[in-house]
C-alpha positions, 0 to 999 in steps of 0.5 A: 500500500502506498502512503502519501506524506504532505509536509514531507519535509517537516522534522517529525517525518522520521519518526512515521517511517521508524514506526514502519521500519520496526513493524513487520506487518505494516501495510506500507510499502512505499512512501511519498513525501510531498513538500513544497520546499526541496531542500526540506525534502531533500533532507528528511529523505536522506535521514529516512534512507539512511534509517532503512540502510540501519534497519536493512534485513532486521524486519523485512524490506523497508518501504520504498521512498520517493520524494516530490514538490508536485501534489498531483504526483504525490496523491495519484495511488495513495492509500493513505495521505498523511496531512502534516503541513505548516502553513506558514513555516515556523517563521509564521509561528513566532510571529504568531507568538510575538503579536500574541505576546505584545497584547499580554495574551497567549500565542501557543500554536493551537491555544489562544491568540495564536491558535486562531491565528494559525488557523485561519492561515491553516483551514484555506490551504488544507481545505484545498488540499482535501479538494485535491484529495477527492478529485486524484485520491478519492479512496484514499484515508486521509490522516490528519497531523496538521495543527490545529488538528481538531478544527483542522480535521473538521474543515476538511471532513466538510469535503471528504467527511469520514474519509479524514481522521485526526490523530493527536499522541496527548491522550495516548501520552496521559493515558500511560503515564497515568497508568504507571503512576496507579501501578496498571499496566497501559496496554491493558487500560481501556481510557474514558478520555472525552473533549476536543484536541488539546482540551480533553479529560481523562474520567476512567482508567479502566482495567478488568472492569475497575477504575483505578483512577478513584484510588490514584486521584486519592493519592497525593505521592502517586499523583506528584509523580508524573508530568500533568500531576506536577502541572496541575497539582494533587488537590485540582486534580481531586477537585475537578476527578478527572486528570485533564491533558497537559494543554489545559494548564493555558486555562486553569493557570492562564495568568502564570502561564502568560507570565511565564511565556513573556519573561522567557528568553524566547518564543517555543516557535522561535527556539524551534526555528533556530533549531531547526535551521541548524539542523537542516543546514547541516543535515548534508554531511555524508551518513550524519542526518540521521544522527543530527535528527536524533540529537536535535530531536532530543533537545526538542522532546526535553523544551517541550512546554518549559514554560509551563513548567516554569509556572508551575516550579517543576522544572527539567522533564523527567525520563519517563515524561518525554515518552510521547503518545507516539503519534506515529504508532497511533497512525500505524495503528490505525493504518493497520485496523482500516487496510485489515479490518482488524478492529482496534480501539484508539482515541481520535479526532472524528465527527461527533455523530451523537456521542456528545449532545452538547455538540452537534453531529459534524462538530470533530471531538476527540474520543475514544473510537473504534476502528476498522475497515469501514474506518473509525467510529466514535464509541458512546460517551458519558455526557461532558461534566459542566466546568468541561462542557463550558469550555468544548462549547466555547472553544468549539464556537471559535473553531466554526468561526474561523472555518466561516472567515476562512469560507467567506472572507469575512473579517468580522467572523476572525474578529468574532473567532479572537473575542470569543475565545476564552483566554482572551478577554476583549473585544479591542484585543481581538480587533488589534490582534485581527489586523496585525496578522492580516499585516503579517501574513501573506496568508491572510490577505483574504481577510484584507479583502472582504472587512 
């Protein structure tokens, strides 16, 4: 089968082909990796060809790879197509986080003033590439990485409907380290996880027909011992009888959060682009891109959300809380149910159908789903508790009302999009926050055009 990555040049590409690399009943045989900057895609195919020189013969014929900057040649026999694009680059991110950060508000990429911002440069150019897809590609899944993923996976499924499945590794990342700290083994733990990408709750943690997360939400030792227990701490925890994803500290510590942000040395978005401009710079020397990915990636797998930490006074990472949720063996996961009818359970972004009756049935939640050769179906969920159901809703809102700036043009809906938000608390914000992008970024030229 063959698999289409958009975004091909992006940094975490790698990591998709390792997880082929090291499963024998992959169903991929051959890779195509689409950019549309060359030198980008010239890079990451040389560390991926030299992952299957190291991998040679230890599980079977690594999958093919070819690159390419055309997007009909990429999609054209895909049987599945990754969208993991940066709209922007991590240029249009810093920017993002600057504007942000001038008007005292958050500008994290898919939370606050800079998730819209980047959505609305986002949902056109994804909306297009799902047109694409159901013109050259019309039996293809499409598996959507692209941030932010929830309002991303929505804007595209109002084209190829349940043909596109977003993916996040949090709740997988949670649902482990939780497991761990109640002493239950995660591959056994089935998760109650509800809400939308990057504003999610874990309820249960399910073994053999008990919740063990009672007994470890009653233990404050336990729940000082791994990442979102040091976020939030033991007694909000309790409060609230629910771990919620790392990404809600923006909103239960927003003030500290913001603080912390604007006192760092630099942006996340600018830390990375230095990074990664070292990285692809030097990624050319004969047999080291691979070794240059990986200590890159090290160094970027250990900054993750240090500011929040910061805000919370829990410093570095421990070892055990840079293992991620794996994003790219959740894709595998998936790739493998649908291509062989193999029904599995994992925690995705789809439509709502009736699962939440908050929501309406096309709003995309992320929740627990079973998946299979008909693709994937959320499972029935116990209804959103009220201090979560305030938050999906308000949040959900803002998401409808970039998809209709970015449909119609209309600048009104992106000012509507910025003041509605919750962690932004004023309409001249919004207005301020609305032209200055538009000035940023080519992008959002759409916006200039109908006021």
């Amino acid at each position: 089968m063959r698999l289409t990555i958009l975004g091909g040049g992006g940094f975490r590409v790698p990591l998709v082909y390792g997880a082929l690399l090291d499963d024998p009943d992959s169903p991929i045989t051959h890779v195509v990796l689409h950019d549309l900057d060359p030198d980008r895609l010239a890079a990451i195919a040389g560390v991926l060809t030299e992952q299957a020189e190291a991998a040679a013969g230890a599980a079977g014929a690594a999958p093919g790879i070819t690159a390419t900057t055309d997007l009909a040649e990429a999609l054209r026999g895909a049987d599945f197509v990754f969208s993991a694009i940066r709209v922007g680059g991590l240029a249009g991110r810093a920017a993002d986080e600057r504007i942000a950060q001038a008007e005292g508000v958050l500008g994290q990429e898919t939370t606050g003033a800079g998730g819209i911002a980047y959505g609305l440069r986002t949902v056109p150019v994804a909306t297009d590439i799902a047109r694409h897809v159901e013109r050259l590609a019309p039996d293809a899944w499409v598996i959507n990485f692209t941030n932010p993923a929830g309002l991303v996976t929505e804007a595209m499924s109002r084209v190829l409907g349940d043909r596109v499945i977003g993916i996040c590794d949090s709740p997988v990342g949670l649902g482990r380290r939780v497991a761990r700290a109640a002493g239950v083994d995660p591959d056994a733990a089935r998760l109650d996880y509800v809400g939308l990408n990057h504003l999610g709750w874990l309820r249960g943690l399910h073994v053999a027909g008990r919740d063990h997360l009672p007994r470890l939400l009653a233990d404050p030792e336990a729940l000082g011992s791994f990442e979102e227990g040091k976020l939030f701490g033991p007694d909000w925890l309790r409060a609230l009888g629910a771990v919620p994803n790392e990404y809600l500290h923006y909103y239960y510590f927003h003030r500290e959060a913001v603080r912390a942000h604007r006192e760092a040395k630099q942006t996340r978005g600018a830390f990375l682009r230095e990074q990664q401009t070292r990285f692809y710079a030097g990624s050319g020397e004969p047999g080291g891109a691979l070794r240059a990915w990986g200590r890159t990636r090290a160094e970027r797998e250990a900054t993750y959300m240090v500011e929040n930490r910061d805000a919370a006074g829990i410093g570095e990472r421990d070892a055990c809380d840079m293992e991620s949720g794996g994003y790219e063996r959740v894709a595998l996961a998936l790739m493998r149910a649908i291509a062989t009818n193999q029904p599995t359970r994992l925690i995705l972004n789809v439509r709502n159908r009736s699962t939440l009756d908050a929501l309406d049935a096309e709003a995309v939640i992320e929740v627990p789903c079973l998946v299979d050769g008909n693709g994937a179906r959320p499972l029935a969920a116990d209804p959103l508790p009220s201090y979560a159901a305030g938050l999906v809703t308000s949040v959900k809102a803002v998401e409808r009302e970039i998809m209709t700036a970015a449909a119609t043009g209309s600048r009104a809906a992106a000012v509507r999009a910025f003041a509605l938000h919750p962690l932004i608390d004023s309409v001249h914000v919004a207005e301020r926050l609305t032209d200055a992008y538009t000035r940023e970024h080519p992008g959002l030229a759409y916006l200039r055009r109908n006021r």
